[in-house]
C-alpha positions in Angstrom: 0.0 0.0 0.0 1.4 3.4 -0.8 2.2 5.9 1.7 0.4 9.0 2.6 2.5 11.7 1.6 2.5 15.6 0.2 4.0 16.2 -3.0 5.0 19.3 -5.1 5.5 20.1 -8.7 9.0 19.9 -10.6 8.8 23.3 -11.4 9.0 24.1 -7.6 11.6 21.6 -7.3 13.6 23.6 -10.4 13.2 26.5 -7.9 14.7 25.5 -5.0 17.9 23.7 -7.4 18.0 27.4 -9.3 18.3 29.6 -5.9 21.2 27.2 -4.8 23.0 27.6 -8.2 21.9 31.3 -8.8 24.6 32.1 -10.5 24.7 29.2 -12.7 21.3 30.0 -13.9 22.2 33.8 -14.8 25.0 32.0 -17.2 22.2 30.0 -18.9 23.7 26.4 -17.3 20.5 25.2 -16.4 18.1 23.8 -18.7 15.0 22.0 -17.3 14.3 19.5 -20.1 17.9 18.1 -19.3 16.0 17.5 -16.2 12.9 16.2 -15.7 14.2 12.4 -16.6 17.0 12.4 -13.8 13.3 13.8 -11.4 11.6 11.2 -13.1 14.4 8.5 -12.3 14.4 9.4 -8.7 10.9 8.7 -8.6 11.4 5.6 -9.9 14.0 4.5 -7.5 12.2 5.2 -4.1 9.4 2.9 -5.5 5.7 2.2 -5.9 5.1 3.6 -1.6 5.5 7.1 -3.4 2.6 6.9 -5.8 -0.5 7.9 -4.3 -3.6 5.6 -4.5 -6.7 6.3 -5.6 -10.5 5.2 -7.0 -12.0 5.2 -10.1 -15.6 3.6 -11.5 -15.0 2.4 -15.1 -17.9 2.1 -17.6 -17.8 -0.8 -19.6 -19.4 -1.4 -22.3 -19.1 -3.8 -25.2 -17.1 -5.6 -23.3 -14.3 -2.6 -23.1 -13.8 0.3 -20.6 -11.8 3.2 -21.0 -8.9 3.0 -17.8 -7.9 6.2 -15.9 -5.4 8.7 -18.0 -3.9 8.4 -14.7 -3.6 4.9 -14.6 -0.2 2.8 -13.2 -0.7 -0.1 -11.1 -4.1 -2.3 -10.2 -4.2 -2.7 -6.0 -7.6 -4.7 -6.8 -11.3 -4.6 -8.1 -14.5 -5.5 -7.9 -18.0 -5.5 -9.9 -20.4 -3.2 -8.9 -24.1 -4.2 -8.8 -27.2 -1.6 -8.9 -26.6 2.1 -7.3 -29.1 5.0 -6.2 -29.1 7.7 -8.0 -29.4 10.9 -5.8 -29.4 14.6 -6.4 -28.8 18.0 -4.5 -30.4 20.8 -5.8 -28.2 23.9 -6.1 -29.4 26.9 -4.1 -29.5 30.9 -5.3 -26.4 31.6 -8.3 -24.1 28.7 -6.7 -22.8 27.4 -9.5 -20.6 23.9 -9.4 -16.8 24.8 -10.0 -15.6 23.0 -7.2 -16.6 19.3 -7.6 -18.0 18.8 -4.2 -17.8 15.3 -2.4 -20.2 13.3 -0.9 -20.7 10.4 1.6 -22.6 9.2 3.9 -22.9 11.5 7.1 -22.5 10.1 10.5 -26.4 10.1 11.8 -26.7 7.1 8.8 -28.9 7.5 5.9 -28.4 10.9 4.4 -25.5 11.9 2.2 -23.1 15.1 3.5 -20.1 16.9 2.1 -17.3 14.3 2.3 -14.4 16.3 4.7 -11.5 13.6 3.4 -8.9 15.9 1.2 -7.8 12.9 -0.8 -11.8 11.7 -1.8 -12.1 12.9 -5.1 -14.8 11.8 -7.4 -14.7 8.7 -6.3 -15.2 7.5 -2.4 -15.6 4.3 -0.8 -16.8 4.6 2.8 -18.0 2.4 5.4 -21.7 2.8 6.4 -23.0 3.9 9.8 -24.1 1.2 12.1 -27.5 0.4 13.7 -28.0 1.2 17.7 -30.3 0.1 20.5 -31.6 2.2 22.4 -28.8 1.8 25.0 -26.0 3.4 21.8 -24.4 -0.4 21.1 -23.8 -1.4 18.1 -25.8 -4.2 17.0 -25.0 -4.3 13.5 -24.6 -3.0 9.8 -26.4 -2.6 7.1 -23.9 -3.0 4.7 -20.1 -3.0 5.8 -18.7 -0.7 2.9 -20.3 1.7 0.2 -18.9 3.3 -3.0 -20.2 6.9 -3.5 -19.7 8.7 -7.0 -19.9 12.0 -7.8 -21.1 12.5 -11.8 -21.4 16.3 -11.7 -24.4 18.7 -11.7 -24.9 17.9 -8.3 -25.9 14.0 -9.0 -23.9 11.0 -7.5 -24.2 7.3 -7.4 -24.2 4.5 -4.1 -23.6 1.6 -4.7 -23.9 -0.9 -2.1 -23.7 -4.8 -4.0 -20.5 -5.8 -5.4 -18.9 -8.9 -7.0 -15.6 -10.6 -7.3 -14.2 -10.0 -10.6 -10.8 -12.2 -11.7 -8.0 -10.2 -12.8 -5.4 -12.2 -15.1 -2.2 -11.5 -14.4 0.1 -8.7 -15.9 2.4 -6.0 -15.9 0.2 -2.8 -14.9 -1.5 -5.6 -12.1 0.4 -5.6 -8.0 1.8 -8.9 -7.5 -0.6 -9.3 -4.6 -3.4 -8.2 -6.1 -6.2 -9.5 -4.6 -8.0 -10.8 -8.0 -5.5 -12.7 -9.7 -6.2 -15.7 -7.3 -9.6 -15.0 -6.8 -12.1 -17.4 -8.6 -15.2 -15.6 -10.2 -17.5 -15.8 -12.9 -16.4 -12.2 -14.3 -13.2 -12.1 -16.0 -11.6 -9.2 -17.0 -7.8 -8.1 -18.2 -5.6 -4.8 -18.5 -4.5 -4.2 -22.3 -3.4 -1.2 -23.6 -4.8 1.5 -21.4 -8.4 -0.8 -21.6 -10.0 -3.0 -19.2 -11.7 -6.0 -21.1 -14.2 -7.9 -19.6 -16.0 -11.1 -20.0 -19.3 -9.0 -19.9 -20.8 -6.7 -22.1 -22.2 -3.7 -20.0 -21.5 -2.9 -16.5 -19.5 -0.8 -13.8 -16.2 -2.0 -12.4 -14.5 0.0 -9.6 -10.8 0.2 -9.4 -8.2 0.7 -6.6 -5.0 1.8 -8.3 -1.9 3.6 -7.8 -1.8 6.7 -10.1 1.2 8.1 -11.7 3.2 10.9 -10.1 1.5 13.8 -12.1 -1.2 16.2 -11.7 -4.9 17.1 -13.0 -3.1 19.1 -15.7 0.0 16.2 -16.4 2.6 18.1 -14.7 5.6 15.6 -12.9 5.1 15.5 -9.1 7.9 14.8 -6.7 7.6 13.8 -3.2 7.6 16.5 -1.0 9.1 15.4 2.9 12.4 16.8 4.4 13.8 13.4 4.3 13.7 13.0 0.1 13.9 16.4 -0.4 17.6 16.8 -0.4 17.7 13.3 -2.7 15.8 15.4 -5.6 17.9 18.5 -5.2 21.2 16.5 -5.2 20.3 14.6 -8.1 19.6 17.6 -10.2 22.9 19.4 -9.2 24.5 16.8 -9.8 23.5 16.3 -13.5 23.7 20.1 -13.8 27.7 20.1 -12.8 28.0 16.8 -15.2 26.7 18.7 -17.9 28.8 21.7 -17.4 31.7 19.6 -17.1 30.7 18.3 -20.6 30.9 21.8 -21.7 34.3 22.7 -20.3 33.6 24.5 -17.2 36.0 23.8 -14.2 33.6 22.7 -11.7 35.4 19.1 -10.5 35.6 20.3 -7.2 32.3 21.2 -7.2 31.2 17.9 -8.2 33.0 15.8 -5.6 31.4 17.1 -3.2 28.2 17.1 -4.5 28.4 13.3 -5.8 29.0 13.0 -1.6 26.2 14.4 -0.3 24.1 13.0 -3.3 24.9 9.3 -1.8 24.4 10.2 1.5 20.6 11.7 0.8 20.0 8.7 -1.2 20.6 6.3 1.7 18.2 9.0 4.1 15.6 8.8 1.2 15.5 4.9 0.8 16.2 4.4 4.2 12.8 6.4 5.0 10.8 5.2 2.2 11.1 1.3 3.1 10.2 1.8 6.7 7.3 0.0 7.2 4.8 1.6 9.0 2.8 0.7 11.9 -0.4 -1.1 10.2 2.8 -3.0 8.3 4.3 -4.4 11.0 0.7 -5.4 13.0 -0.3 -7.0 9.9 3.2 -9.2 9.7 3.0 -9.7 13.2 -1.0 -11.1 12.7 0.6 -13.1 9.7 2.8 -14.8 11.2 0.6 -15.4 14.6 -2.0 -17.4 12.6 0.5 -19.6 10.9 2.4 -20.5 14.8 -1.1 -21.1 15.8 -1.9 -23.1 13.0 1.5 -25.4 13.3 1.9 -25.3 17.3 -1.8 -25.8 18.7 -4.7 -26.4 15.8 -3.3 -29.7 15.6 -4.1 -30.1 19.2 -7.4 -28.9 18.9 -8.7 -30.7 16.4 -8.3 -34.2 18.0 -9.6 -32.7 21.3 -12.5 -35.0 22.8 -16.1 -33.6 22.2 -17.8 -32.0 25.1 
């Protein structure tokens, strides 16, 4: 699962690089297509736990559905059944620019502006649970629920879902989910299209997205421990190239090419800490299977009571 993270723009990354090599920039030494690849391989090096995950609902129909522009890596899927269609009606000259939100709000039952920053059209939430009169829990109607927004104030619930089988491939997680999973719905990744066994219906998709914006502008991780990774990387191709052209900057260089592979080791080191849902997760792993091979054996050949 990817990290929660800020990120910025390689245009603000540029600016940083440009105010440390000032006067490198006056001469004309920097040039920002030179670049964007060595930002691009950085990216690449700290991993997948950089890209930020998100949700989609793909249309398919004739058996083909148009994937996210967005689009990297599957996490996993599912088949959505029937959905309620619901609308808000806008009030005096409020006109929609900002793409509100919606999901359900915590009395249960009605829909309310969704507060999370990173639910964009698409949200999956869980539902509100049923009380006694005493406030305990007794149950819920339906564990999770997908909202989607479809503009001019209208969005979609859905609340019936199906496993969907994913075949293998390259833009699909190792452990996805649906690889393994047996259904009657089969459906496969090929060229920027999901095709499906089916000929009309809704899928919805948990993916990681690439590292660029609404408007297809490079994003770089923003954090204090990989921050000094990008800029080091860029000077460092900066020097290289001025080398190229003659300049006497070798001493220059040494001593960025040091602190270059010292904020590379930060960066990495940071990025493949696991977190602490990680390590509870490894740590329930691996109690099942001791339980499994030092006492179910046990219990199984226990004498009925």
């Amino acid at each position: 699962m990817a990290l929660s993270h800020k990120y910025r723009t390689f245009d603000q990354l540029l600016n940083d690089v440009t105010i440390d090599f000032s006067s490198y920039a006056l001469e004309g030494m920097i040039e920002p297509q030179q670049l964007i690849k060595v930002a691009t391989r950085v990216n690449y090096d700290l991993g997948l736990r950089i890209n930020r995950t998100k949700d989609a609902i793909v249309d398919i129909s004739h058996s083909k559905g148009k994937l996210p522009t967005d689009f990297q890596y599957l996490n996993y899927a599912f088949v959505c059944g029937d959905y309620q269609v619901s609308n808000t009606l806008p009030s005096g000259t409020h006109i929609d620019t900002t793409q509100p939100k919606y999901v359900p709000s915590p009395d249960g039952g009605e829909i309310g502006p969704c507060d999370d920053p990173t639910c964009k059209d698409v949200c999956v939430v869980q539902t509100c649970p049923t009380r006694d009169k005493r406030g305990t829990i007794t149950g819920y109607d339906n564990e999770y629920m997908v909202i989607q927004y479809v503009g001019a104030e209208e969005y979609r619930t859905y609340t019936r879902f199906f496993p969907l089988t994913i075949r293998a491939g390259s833009s699909v997680q190792c452990d996805c989910p649906n690889i393994n999973q047996k259904a009657i719905d089969i459906a496969e990744i090929k060229d920027g299209y999901l095709l499906t066994s089916f000929d009309a219906g809704k899928v919805y998709l948990n993916y990681l997205g690439a590292m660029e914006d609404e408007d297809g502008n490079l994003l770089v991780l923003d954090h204090p421990y990989c921050n000094e990774y990008y800029e080091y990387a860029l000077k460092q191709r900066i020097l290289e190239n001025m080398v190229f052209a003659g300049e006497n900057v070798s001493q220059q260089l040494g001593l960025i090419e040091q602190k270059f592979r010292a904020a590379r080791n930060n960066a990495l080191g940071f990025i493949n800490t696991p977190d602490f849902k990680e390590v509870q997760k490894i740590w329930e792993v691996n109690r099942k299977a001791q339980y499994h091979n030092y006492y179910d054996m046990f219990r199984s050949h226990a004498p009925r009571r």
